[in-house]
N, C-alpha and C positions, 0 to 999 in steps of 0.2 A: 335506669340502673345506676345505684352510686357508684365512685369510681373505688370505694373499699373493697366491691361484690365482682366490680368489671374483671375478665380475665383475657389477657393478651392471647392473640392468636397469630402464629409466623413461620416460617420456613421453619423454627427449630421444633416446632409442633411437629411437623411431619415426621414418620418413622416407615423406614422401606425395610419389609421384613426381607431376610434373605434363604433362601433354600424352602425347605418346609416350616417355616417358624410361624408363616403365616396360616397353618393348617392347624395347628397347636393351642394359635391364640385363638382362632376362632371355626372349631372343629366343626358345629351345628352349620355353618354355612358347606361344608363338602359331605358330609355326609345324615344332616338331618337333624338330630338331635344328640347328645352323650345319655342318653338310657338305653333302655333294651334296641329296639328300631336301630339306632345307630352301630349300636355291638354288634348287631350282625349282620347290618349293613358291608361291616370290614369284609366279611365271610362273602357274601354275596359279590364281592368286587373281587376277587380272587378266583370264585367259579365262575363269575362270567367271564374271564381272560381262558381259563382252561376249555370251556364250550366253545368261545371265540376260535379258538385250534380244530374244537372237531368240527365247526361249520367250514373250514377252508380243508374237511376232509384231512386230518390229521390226527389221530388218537379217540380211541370210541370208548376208553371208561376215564370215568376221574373219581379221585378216592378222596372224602374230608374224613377225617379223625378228629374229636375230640382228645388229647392226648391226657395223662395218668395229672401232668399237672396244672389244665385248665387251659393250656394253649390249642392251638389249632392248625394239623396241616392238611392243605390240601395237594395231590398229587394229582398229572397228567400225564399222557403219554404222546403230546405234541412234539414239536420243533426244538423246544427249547429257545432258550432266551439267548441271543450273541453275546458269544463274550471277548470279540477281536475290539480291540479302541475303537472306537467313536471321535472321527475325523480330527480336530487338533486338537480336544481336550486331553489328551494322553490318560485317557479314564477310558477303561471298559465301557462300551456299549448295556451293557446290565445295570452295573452301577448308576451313570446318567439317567436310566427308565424307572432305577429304584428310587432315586433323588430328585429329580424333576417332575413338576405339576403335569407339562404337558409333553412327555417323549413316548412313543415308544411305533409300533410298526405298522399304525392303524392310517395312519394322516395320506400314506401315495396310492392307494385303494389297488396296491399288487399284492401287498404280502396277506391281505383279505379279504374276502368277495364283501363280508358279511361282519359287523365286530358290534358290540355294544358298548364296548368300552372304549371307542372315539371320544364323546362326551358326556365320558362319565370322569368320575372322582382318578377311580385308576389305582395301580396297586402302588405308588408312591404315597398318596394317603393312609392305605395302611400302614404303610413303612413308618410313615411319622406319628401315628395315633399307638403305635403299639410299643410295649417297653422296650421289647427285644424282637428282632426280626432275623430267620435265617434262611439260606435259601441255595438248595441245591442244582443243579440245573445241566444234562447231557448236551453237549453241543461240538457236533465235527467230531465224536468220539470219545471226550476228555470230558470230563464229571468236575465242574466247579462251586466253590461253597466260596457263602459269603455272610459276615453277622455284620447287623445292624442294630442301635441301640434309638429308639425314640429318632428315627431318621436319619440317624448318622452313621455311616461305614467305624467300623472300632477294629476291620481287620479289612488288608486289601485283598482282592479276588485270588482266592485259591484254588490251585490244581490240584485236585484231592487221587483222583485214578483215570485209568479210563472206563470206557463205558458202551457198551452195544446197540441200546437201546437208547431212544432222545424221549425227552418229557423234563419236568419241571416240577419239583416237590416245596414251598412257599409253609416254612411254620413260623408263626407271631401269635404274642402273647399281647393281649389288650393293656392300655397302659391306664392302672389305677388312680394317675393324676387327673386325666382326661374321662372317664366314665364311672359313672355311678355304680356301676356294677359288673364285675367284666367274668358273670359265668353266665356260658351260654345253657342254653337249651334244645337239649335235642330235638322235643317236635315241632317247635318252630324252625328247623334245619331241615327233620326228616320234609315238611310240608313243601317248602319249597323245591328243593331238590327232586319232592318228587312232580313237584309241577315243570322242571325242567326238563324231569325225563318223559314226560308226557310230549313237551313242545318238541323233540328232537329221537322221533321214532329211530333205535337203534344203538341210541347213545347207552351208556350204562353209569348207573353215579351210585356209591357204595357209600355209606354213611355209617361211621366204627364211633362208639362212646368206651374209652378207655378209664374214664377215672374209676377211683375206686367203689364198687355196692354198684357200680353200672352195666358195664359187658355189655351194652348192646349192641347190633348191627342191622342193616337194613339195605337191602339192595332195590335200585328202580334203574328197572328197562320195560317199555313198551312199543312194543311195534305195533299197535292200531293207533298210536298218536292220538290225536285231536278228538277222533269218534270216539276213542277210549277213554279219556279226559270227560269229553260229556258224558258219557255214561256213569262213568264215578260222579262227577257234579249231582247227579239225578239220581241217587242210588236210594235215595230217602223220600222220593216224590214218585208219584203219579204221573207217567209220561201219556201226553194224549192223544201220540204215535209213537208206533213199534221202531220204527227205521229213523237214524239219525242222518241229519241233513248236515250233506259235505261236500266240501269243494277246494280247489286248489288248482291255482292258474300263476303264467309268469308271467307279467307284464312289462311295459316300458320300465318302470323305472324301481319296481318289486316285486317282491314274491309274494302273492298272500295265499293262507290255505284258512279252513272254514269251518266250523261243524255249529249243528243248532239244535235244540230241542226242544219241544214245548211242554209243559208240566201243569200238571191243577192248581198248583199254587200262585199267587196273587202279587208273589216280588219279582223282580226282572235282573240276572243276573247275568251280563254280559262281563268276559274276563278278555282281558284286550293286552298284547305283548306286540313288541318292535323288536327285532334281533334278541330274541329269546330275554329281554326285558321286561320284567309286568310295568304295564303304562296307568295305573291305579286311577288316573286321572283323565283317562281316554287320549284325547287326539282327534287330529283330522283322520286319520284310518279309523275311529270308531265312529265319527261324524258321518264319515261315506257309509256305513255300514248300514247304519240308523237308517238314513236317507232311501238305501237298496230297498230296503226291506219293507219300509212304508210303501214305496211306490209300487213294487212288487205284491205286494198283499192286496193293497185298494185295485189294483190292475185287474188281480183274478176277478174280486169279489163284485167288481165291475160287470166284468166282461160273464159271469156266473151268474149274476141280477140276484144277489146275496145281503146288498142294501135297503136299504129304507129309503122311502122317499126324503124323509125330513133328513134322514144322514147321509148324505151323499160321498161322503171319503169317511176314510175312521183315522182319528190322531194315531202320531205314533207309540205315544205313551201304552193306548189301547192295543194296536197292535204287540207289544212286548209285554203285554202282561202274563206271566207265566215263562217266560222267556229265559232260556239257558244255554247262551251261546258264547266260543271262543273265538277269538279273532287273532293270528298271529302272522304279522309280516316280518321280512326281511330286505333294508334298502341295502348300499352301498354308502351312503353319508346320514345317518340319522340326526335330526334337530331335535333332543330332548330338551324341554324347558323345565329348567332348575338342576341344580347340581344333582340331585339325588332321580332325574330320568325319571318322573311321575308323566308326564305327557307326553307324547310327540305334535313338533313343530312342525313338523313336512307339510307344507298347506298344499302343495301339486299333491300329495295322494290321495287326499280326500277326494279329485272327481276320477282318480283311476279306481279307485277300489269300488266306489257308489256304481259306475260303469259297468264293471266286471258280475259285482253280488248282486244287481240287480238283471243283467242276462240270464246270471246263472238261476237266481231264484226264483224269475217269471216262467224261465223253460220247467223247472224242474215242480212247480205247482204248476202248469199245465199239463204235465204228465203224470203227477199223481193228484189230480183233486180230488181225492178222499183226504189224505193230511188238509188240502187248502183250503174245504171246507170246514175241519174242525178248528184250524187255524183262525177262519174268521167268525167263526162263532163263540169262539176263546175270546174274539177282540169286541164282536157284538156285545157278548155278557159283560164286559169292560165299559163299554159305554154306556148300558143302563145304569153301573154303579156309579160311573161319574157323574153321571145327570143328576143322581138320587144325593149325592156327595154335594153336589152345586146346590140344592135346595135347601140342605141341610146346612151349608154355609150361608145362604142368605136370611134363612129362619136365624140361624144365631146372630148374625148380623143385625138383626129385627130388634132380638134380645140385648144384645151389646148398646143398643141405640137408648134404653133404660136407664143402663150405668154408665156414667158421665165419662170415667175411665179405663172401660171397657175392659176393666181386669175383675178376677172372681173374687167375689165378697168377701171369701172366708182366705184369702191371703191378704197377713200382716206384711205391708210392704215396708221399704226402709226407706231411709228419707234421703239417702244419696238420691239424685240421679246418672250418678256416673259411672254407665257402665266396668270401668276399669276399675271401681273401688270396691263393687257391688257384690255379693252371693248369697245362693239361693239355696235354702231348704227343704227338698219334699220330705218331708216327715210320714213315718207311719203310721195315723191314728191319733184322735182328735186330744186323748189324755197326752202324750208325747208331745202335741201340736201347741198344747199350751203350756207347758210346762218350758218348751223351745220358747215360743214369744215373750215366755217373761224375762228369760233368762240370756237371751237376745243382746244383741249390739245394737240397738235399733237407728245407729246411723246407716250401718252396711250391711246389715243380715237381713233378708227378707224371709218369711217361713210361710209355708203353703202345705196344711194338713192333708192327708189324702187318707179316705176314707177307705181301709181295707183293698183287695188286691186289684189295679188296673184291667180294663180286657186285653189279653191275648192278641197285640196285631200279628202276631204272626198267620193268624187263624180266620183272620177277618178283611174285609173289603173296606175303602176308605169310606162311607158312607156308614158304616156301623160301627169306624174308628168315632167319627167328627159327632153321631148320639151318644157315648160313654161318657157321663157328667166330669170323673176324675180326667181322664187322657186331652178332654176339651180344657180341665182348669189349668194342666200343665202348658199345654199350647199356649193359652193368650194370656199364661203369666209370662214365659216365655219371649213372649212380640216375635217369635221367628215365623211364622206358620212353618206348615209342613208338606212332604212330598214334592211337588212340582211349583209350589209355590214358595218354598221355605226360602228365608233370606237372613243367613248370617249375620248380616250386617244391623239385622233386626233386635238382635241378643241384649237381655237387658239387664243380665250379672255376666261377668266373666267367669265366676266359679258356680259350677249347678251340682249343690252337695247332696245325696243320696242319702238320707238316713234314717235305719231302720234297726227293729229290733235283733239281736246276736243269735237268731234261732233261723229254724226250718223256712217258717211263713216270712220270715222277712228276707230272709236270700232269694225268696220266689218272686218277692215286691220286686225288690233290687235288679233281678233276671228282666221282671217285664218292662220294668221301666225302660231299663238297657234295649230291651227289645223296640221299643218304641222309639229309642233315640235310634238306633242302628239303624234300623229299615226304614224311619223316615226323618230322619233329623242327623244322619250320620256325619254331619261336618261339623256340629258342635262334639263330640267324640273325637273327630281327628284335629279339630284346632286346641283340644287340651283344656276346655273348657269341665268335663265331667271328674267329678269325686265320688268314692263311695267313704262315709265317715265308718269309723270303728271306734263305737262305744264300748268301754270296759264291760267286763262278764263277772268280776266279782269287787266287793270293798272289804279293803281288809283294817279291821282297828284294831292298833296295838295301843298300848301305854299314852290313852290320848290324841294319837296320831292317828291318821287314814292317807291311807295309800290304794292306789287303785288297779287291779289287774286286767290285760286285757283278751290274755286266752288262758288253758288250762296251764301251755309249758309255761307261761310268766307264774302259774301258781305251784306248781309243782317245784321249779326252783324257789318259791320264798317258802316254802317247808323245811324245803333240805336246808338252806339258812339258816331256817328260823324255827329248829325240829323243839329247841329246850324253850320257847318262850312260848306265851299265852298270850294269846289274839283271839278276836272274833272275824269270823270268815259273811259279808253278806254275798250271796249269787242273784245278779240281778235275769229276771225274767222278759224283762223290757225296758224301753226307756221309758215307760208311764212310771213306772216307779219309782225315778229319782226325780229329784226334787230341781227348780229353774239352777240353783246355785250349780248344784252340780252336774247338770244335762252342761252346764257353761264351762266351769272346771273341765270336763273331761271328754266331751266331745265337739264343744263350739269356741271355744279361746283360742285363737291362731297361734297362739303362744306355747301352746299343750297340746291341743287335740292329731287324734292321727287320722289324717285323709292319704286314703288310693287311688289317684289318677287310674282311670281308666283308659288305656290308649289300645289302638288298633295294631298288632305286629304284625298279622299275618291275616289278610282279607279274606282265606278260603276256608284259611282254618277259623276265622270267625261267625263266617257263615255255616261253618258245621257246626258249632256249637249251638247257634242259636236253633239251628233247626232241628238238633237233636235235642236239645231241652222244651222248646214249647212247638215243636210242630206237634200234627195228628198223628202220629205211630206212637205211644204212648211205652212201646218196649223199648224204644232206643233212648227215652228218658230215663228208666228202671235200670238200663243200662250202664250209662254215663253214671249215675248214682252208684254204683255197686263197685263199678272201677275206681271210683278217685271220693269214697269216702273215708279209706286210709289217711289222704290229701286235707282233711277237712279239721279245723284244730276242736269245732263244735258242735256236737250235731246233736239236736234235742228231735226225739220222736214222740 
């Protein structure tokens, strides 16, 4: 390096943020991301403090409002927050837990049996990500208020009255600086909320949307807990027993409780929580669980003479096909790894809970082997498809052995190799397909035609995914495989752009695709690798110019603009009908075009969508359609 380019590096480099300044500069490290996920990430770190109270048996409803002007309170009927000084800082004890990364009353494991919010972000995070924060709070009988701006006190702790009753009301407004977008959404609030009142039979959580054209509200309590939980999970499938399997033991070192059910269909949805936290990313308590339940299962089908000679055990995979089970413990110290609490760390509980679910689920398929029979006949039909899935992997293997680069013929690839520069095209249909490759970047755009609409994996076994010509071309353009073999690290664009025509049949393409990433390629989705492009719907020429719109309301305002002037209106029908220049102009120029990041916010409520759009109940599609095509800016029939 010349020394014109060198740059010094020294003590005066360093910079020691102080208070929250560090949460400000770099928000995506405590709570995720600055888009949606993040936004109500804040929300979720304020409910789990309020649940935190009613697991140590203190206050049994908590109330979130959307209020009239986008902020957000949430109320409880706990403890309340101290507000006597905080040993020689001559600072209220409130204050320091609103100001501090790490204070508050989780750390001496008295003032909680049970907290989630140990090693989590905490509600001083939100304090500093939000413009304004205010916060009322009953304690020793006297009602205290206090505002904060972007993490900073701007008034000292006030004695407003006294008070009867103790609990804590937390309202903050998202801070515009720091997020892309700070309105929430209520069914991504109702969803979780109501998975919280599932996990915590008794509890009650009220959910109020105030602004204006809104009024809504929503209450969740359940007293059947977890059974009740799995039955809503299942409420769109074929259970293939009546009785749901449940259980709930204390052990050394936690509480786990249980429920399972097994269903006709072909995905495996296991939902895993640690002190009423969803663990998105498992853990050793899902690890033990897995482990229970294989050895529990081959044990019956053993001891039942339910095997084949040539298969002597059945994988676990096979075992959890069809599988709909939640898992929820409670420790005393939780080790979440990463700020944002996606796994648990606890490596001892993995062989407490493997222990416990597998007692319970050997006794409990011994006494009813009517389920454990069709349980391992569920897992039998599982292994014929894998076997038939292996053959069909090594027939293509055969094939791939042909083509030198084992990628499909009909994708124009790009001459990067480097993944990080790279993105990828599925196109809808072979006139679009070319029209894309001419029009192309051909150092970084790779384009991969797809001929009319994918098959349905929601609907199908991996054996009859791996013969579908198209869902095969996506895969080994891809390099990731898929399922059980899928490897990220295999990815050979960073951006995988969706695009399709502005109508009916291409939302459907767009749906399947998705479907095919979700259920088996779901970590290119959650690493922010997935786009859906939005190609304009009309070309408008005026006076020699062209301008391009891309829904009705962008047309409907250049009318009212442009009511006294004379233009020509085109409506395009697809993207076959524009030409390479402008498929480039107006949907592939990184400089112009509009792409939608497709991201995951809420795992249950995605898993409902998928299965209400392409599963086999064909009225819960007809359905979804009839509700949210109000919602829709395009709809060609």
């Amino acid at each position: 390096m010349s020394s014109e380019t060198k740059k010094t590096y020294s003590a005066e480099n360093i910079e020691v943020l102080e208070g929250l300044s560090a949460v400000r500069k770099r928000p995506g490290m405590y709570i995720g991301s600055t888009g949606k996920k993040g936004l109500h990430h804040l929300v979720w770190e304020v409910v789990d403090n309020s649940i935190d109270e009613y697991l140590s048996g203190h206050g049994e409803k908590v109330r979130v409002t959307i209020n009239q002007d986008g902020s957000v309170s949430v109320e409880d009927s706990g403890r309340g927050i101290p507000a006597d000084d905080y040993k020689d800082t001559n600072k209220p004890a409130l204050e320091v837990i609103m100001t501090n990364l790490h204070a508050g009353g989780k750390f001496d494991n008295e003032s909680y049996s049970f907290s989630g919010g140990l090693h989590g972000v905490g509600v001083s995070v939100v304090n500093a990500l939000s413009r304004w924060l205010e916060i009322e709070t009953c304690w020793e009988g006297n009602l205290y208020f206090q505002r904060y701006e972007r993490g900073e006190a701007v008034t000292r702790l006030l004695e407003k009255d006294t008070c009867s009753n103790s609990g804590t009301r937390i309202t903050f407004m998202p801070d515009p600086e720091i997020f892309t977008d700070v309105e929430f959404r209520y069914e991504t609030l109702a969803s979780r909320l109501k998975e919280s009142a599932y996990l915590n039979s008794g509890l009650k959580l009220v959910l109020r949307d105030q602004r204006e054209g809104e009024n809504k509200q929503d209450s969740f309590s359940f007293s059947g807990g977890l059974k009740q939980f799995v039955s809503f999970l299942n409420r769109h499938h074929e259970p293939i027993h009546e009785n749901i399997i449940y259980h709930e033991q204390e052990l050394d070192d936690c509480y786990m409780e249980l429920a399972l059910q097994y269903n006709g269909s072909y995905t495996t949805r296991i939902y895993s929580y640690a002190n009423n936290i969803k663990t998105d990313e498992g853990g050793y308590h899902v690890t033990g669980f897995k482990t229970a339940l294989t050895r529990a299962v081959n044990k019956f089908a053993s001891k039942n003479d339910l095997l084949n000679k040539s298969d002597p055990s059945l994988k676990g995979g096979d075992i959890r096909e069809g599988l709909t089970a939640v898992l929820s413990v409670r420790l005393a110290e939780p080790q979440f790894e990463g700020q944002t609490k996606n796994k648990l760390g606890n490596s001892g509980i993995r062989s407490e809970i493997e222990s416990a679910a597998y007692d319970f689920l050997k006794e409990f398929l011994d006494y009813n082997p009517e389920i454990g029979k069709k349980v391992v006949e569920k897992a039998l039909a599982a292994v014929k498809a894998r076997q038939a899935s292996k053959k069909a992997r090594k027939l293509n293997k055969k094939k791939d052995a042909l083509n030198k680069n084992n990628l499909p013929v009909k994708l124009a690839d790009c001459s990067s190799r480097d993944p990080q520069k790279s993105e990828l095209f599925l196109v809808e249909g072979d006139s679009a397909g070319g029209s894309a490759k001419q029009g192309r970047d051909r150092e970084f755009q790779a384009i991969l035609p797809l001929k009319g609409k994918i098959l349905n994996v929601e609907r199908a076994r991996m054996e009859k995914i791996l013969n579908n010509d198209e869902v095969l071309a996506i895969i080994k353009t891809l390099g990731t495989n898929i399922g059980d073999e899928f490897d990220i690290s295999d990815l050979r664009y960073k951006k995988v752009i969706i695009m399709t025509d502005a109508d009916v049949d291409g939302a459907h393409i767009e749906t399947l695709i998705l479907t095919l990433f979700y259920r088996y390629m779901r970590e290119i989705i959650e690493r922010g690798h997935v786009f859906l492009a939005r190609p304009p719907l009309y070309q408008i020429n005026e006076s020699g110019s062209t301008e391009y719109l891309y829904n009705d309301r962008e047309l409907n305002d250049f009318r009212e603009k442009k009511s006294s002037s004379n233009f020509s209106l085109q409506r395009y029908k697809g993207l076959g009908e524009m030409n390479p220049s402008q498929l480039w102009e107006t949907t592939m120029d990184p400089e112009s075009r509009r792409l939608m990041k497709v991201e995951i916010e809420d795992a249950l409520e995605a898993d409902e969508l998928f299965t209400r759009l392409m599963g086999s109940d064909t009225s819960l599609r007809k359905e979804f359609i009839l509700n949210n095509a109000s919602r829709v800016d395009e709809l060609d029939i």
